[in-house]
matplotlib code that plots the C-alpha trace (Angstrom):
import matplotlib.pyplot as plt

x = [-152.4, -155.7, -157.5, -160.6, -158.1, -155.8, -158.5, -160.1, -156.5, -156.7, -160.1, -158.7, -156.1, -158.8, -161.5, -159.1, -157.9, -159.5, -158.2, -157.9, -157.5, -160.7, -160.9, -160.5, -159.6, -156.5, -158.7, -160.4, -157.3, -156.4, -159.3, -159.0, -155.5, -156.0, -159.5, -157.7, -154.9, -156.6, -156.9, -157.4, -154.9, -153.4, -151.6, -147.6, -146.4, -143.1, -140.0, -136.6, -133.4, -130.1, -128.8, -125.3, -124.0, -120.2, -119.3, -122.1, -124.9, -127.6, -128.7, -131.1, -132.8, -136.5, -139.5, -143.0, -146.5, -147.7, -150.5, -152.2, -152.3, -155.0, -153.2, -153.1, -149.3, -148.1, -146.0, -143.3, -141.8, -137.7, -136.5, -133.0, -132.7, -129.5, -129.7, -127.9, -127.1, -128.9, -132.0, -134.0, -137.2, -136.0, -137.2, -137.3, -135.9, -137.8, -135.1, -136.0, -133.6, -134.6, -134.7, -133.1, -131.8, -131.9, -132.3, -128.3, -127.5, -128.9, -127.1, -124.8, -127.6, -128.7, -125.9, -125.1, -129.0, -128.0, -124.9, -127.1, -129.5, -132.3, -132.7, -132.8, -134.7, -134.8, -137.1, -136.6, -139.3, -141.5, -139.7, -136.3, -133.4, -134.6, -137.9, -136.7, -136.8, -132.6, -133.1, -130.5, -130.9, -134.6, -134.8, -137.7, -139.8, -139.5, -141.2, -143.9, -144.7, -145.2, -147.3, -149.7, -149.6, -151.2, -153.3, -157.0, -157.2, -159.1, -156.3, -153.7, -150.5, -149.5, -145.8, -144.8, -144.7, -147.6, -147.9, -144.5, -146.8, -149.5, -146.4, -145.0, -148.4, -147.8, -144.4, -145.8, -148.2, -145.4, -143.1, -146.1, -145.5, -141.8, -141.3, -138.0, -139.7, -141.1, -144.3, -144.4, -141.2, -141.5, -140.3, -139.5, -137.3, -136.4, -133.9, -135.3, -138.0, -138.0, -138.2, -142.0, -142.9, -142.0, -144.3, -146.8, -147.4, -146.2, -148.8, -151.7, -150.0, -150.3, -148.4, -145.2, -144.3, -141.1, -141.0, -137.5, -138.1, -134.7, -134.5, -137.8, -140.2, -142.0, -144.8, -145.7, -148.8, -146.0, -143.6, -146.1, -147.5, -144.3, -142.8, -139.7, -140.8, -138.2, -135.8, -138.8, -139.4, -136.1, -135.8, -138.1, -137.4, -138.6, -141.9, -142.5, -141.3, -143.8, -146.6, -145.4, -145.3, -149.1, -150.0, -148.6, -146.2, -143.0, -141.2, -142.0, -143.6, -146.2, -148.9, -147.6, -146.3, -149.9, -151.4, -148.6, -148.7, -152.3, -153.1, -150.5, -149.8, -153.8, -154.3, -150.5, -151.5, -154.2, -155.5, -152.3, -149.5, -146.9, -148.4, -151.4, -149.8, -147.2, -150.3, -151.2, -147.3, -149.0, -147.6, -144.9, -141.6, -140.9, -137.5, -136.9, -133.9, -133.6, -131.3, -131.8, -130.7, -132.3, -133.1, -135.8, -137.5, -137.5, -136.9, -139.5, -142.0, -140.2, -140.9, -144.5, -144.8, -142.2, -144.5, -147.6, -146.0, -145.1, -148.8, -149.5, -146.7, -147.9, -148.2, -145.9, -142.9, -140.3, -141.3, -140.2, -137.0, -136.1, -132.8, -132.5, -128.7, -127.4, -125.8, -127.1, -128.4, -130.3, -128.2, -127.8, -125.0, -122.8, -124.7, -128.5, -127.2, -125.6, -128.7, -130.4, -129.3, -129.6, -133.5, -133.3, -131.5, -134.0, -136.8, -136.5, -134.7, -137.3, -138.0, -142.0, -142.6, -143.9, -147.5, -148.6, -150.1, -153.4]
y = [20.5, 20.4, 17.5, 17.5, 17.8, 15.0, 12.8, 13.6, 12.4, 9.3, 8.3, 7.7, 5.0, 3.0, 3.2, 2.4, -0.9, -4.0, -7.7, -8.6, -6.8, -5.8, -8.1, -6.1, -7.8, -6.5, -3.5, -2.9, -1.7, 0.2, 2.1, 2.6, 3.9, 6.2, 7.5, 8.3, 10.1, 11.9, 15.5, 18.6, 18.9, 22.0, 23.2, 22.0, 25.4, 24.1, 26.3, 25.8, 25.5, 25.2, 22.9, 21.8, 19.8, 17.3, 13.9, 13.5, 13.7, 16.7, 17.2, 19.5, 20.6, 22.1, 22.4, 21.7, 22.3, 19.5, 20.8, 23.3, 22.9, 24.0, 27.1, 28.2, 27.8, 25.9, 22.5, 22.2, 19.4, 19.6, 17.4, 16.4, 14.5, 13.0, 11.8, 11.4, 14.2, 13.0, 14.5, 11.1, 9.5, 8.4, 5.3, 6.7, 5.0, 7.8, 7.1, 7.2, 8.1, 7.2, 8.5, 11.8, 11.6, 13.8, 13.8, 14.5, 11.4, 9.0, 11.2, 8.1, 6.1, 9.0, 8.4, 4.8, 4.9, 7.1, 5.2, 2.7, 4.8, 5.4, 8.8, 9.3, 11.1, 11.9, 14.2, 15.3, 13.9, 15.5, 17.4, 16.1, 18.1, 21.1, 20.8, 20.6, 24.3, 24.2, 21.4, 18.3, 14.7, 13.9, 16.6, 18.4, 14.7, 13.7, 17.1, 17.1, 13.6, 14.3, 17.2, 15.1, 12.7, 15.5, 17.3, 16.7, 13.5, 16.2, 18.9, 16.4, 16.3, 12.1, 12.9, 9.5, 8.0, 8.8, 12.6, 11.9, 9.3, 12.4, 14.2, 11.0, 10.3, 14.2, 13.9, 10.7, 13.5, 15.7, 13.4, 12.5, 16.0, 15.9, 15.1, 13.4, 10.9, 7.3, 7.1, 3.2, 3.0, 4.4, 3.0, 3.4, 2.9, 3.3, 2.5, 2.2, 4.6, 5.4, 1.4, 2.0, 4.8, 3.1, -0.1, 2.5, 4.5, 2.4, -0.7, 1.5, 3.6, 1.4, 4.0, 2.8, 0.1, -1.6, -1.8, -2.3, -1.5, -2.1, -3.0, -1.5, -4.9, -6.0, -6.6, -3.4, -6.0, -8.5, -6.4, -5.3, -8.5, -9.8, -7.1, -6.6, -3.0, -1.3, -1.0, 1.0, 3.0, 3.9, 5.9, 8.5, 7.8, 11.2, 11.3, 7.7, 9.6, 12.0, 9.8, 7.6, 10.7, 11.7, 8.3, 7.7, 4.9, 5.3, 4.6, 3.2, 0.2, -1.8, 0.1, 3.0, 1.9, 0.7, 4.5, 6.5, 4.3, 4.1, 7.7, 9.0, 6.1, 4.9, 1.1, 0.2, -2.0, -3.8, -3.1, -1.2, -3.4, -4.6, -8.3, -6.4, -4.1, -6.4, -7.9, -4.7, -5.2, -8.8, -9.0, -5.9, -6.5, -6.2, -6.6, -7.4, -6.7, -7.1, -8.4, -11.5, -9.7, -5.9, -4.8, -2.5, -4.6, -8.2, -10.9, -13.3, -9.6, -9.6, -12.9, -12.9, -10.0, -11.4, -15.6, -12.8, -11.4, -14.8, -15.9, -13.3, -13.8, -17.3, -16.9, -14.6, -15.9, -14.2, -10.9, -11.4, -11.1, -11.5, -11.2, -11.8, -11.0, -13.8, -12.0, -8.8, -5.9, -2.9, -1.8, -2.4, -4.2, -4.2, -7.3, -5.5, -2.3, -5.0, -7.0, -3.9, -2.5, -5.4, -5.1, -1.9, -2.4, -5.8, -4.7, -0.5, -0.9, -2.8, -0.5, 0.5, -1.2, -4.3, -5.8, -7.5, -11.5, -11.8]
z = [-216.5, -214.8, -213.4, -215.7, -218.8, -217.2, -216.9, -220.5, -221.6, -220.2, -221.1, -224.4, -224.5, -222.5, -224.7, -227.9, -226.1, -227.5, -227.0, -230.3, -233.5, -235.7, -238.2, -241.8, -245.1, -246.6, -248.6, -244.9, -243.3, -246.4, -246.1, -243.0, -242.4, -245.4, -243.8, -240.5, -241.2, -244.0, -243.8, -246.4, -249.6, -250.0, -253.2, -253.4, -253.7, -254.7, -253.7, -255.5, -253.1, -254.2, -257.4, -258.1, -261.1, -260.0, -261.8, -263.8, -261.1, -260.6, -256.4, -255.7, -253.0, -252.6, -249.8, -250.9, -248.9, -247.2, -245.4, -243.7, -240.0, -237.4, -236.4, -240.1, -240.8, -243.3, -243.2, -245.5, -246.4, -247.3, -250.2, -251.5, -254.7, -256.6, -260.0, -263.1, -264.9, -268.3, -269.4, -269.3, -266.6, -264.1, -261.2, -257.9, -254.9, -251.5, -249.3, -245.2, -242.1, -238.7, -235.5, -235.0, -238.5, -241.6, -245.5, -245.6, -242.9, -246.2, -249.1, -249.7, -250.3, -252.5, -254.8, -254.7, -255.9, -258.9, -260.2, -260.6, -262.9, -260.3, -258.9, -254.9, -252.7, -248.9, -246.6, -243.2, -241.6, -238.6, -236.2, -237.6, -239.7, -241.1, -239.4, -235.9, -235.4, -234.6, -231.9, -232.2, -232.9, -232.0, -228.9, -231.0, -232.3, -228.7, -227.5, -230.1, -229.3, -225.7, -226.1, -228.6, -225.7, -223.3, -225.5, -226.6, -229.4, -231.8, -231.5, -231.5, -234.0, -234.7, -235.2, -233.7, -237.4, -238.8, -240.5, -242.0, -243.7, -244.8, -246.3, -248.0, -249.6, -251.1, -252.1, -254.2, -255.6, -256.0, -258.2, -260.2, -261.9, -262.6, -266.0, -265.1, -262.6, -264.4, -262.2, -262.8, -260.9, -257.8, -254.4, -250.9, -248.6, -244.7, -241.9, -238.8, -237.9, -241.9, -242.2, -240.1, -242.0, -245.3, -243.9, -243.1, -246.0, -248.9, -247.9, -248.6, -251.5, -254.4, -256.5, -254.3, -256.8, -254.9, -250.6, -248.6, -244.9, -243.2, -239.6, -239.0, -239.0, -235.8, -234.0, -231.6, -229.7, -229.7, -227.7, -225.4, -224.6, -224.5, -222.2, -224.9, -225.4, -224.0, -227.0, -228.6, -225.9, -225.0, -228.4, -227.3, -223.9, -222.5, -224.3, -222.2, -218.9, -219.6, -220.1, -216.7, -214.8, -215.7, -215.2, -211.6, -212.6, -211.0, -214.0, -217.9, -218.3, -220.4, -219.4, -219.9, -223.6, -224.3, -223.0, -225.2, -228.0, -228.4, -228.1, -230.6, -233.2, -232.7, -234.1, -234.0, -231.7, -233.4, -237.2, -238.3, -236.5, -239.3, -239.5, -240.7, -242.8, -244.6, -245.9, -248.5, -250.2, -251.5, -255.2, -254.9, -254.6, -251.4, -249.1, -245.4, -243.4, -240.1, -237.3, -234.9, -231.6, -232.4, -229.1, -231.0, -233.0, -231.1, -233.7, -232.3, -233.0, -236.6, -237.6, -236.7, -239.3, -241.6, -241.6, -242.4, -245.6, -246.2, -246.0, -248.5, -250.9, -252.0, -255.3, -255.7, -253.6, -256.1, -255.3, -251.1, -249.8, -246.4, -244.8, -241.0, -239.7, -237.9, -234.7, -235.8, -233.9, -234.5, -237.4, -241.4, -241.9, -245.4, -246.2, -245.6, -247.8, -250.8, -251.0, -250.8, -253.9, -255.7, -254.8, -256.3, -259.4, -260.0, -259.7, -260.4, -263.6, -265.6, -268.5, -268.2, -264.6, -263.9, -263.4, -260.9, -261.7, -263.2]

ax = plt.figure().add_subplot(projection="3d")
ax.plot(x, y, z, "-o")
ax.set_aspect("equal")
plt.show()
């Protein structure tokens, strides 16, 4: 890397610092998270995969277009669905692994989701499962994230998180079209990184009518300022170690946390951290799991977030859940998955929907 590029590189994480967040109403930051990751729409181009019939339940699996990138190829998104075998429309419950994951690692939750009526679905997102090019785990996320973090911000990818958002947005268009899909009943759902993403792109996707991020609440400024960032960063640790190296630090640390993150997931710090965010669910049903000693996602981070969505869920305090495992790390425990469910089956089942208050 040369030194004029270097420095170009650096330039930006300065200039996007700010000591406090922009002040944007709820429709604000809507706007714009929707105006910054938008991009062109291409057609779906839907491709068939393999479909098997057992028990009762139909899976499938198929790839769709999600965009055309820079270089001219195509992205395409993998999809697996489960869901009962009866001709009928169905509620959809967009199911979410996390880091170094895969569609297949949340196939239970696939079917427990379709014995209860609902039909399931998972993608691989960025760089993970079938779009990891044959790496394992999160070998090829963690590479594309620290070549974003060195290239030019207009050339730039933002797998960290967010284009898995672009190509959730496009399944929603996706499912719009299936004749077996109830478009009044459509939710999402993550673990962990998918529990970000689900934060991410279902607050400003009022189509995504129910919201359960597991174990993926928090408050990214709060870490930082807080110096608990290390869980975070230890999950892509090598993209981190890239950006310390470029940056002369002898090893990871806040700074270098505040460069990375706000270069490649831009206003996670500020307008588009989860206090923020969690604002946009006001009125939809909306579930919280997390875990009091979650190395990832510091409680004391959570909870900030978690008194936000509180804030916003005054008139409708029904429609919150929150469940914070006593003891509990960064995991979803038999309790989270249980209550979980539930969530589903409440508030996915209603025949036609639900509205929100007048």
């Amino acid at each position: 890397m040369s030194r004029l590029t270097l420095c170009a590189l650096l330039l930006v994480p300065t200039i996007l610092f700010a000591d406090e967040p922009r002040k944007l109403t709820p429709e604000e930051t809507r706007k714009a998270f929707l105006k910054m990751l938008d991009r062109p729409k291409i057609g779906a181009e839907f491709t068939p995969g393999n479909r098997t019939v057992a028990d009762g339940f139909v899976t499938e699996t198929f790839t769709f277009a999600s965009e055309k990138k820079r270089d001219g190829t195509i992205e395409r998104v993998p999809v697996l669905v489960v869901r009962p075998e009866k001709a009928d429309r169905y509620p959809v419950m967009i199911v979410l692994h996390g880091t170094g994951g895969s569609k297949e690692g949340v196939k239970t939750w696939l079917a427990d989701l379709a014995k209860r009526g609902i039909m399931g679905v998972a993608i691989d997102a960025r760089y993970h499962g079938d779009r990891s090019g044959g790496a394992k785990g999160s070998a090829a996320y963690v590479a594309a994230i620290a070549k974003a973090w060195r290239e030019k911000p207009e050339e730039m990818e933002h797998p960290f998180y967010y284009d898995t958002c672009w190509d959730l947005w496009r399944l929603v268009d996706l499912l719009e079209t299936r004749e077996d899909v109830d478009v009044k009943r459509i939710g999402m759902m993550g673990i962990s990184m998918g529990g970000i993403q689900t934060w991410l792109a279902a607050s400003v996707d009022e189509r995504i009518a129910v919201a359960l991020p597991l174990i993926g609440v928090q408050s990214f400024r709060w870490s930082l300022e807080n110096e608990k960032w290390q869980g975070r960063a230890n999950t892509i640790k090598a993209a981190h170690d890239a950006a310390a190296k470029d940056l002369n630090e002898p090893m990871v640390n806040g700074r270098v946390c505040r460069a990375l993150w706000s270069k490649v997931i831009p206003g996670i710090l500020h307008e588009f951290d989860c206090p923020q965010m969690l604002k946009l669910f006001a009125g939809r049903p909306l579930f919280i799991a997390n875990g009091d000693k979650d190395g990832n996602c510091p409680v004391e981070g959570a909870r900030i977030a978690i008194e936000s969505a509180k804030n916003a869920y005054a008139k409708t305090p029904d429609r919150l859940k929150v469940l914070v495992g006593e003891n509990v790390g960064h995991t979803v425990t038999a309790e989270h998955r249980a209550e979980a469910m539930a969530w589903c089956e409440k508030w996915l089942l209603k025949p036609g929907g639900w509205a929100l208050p007048p």
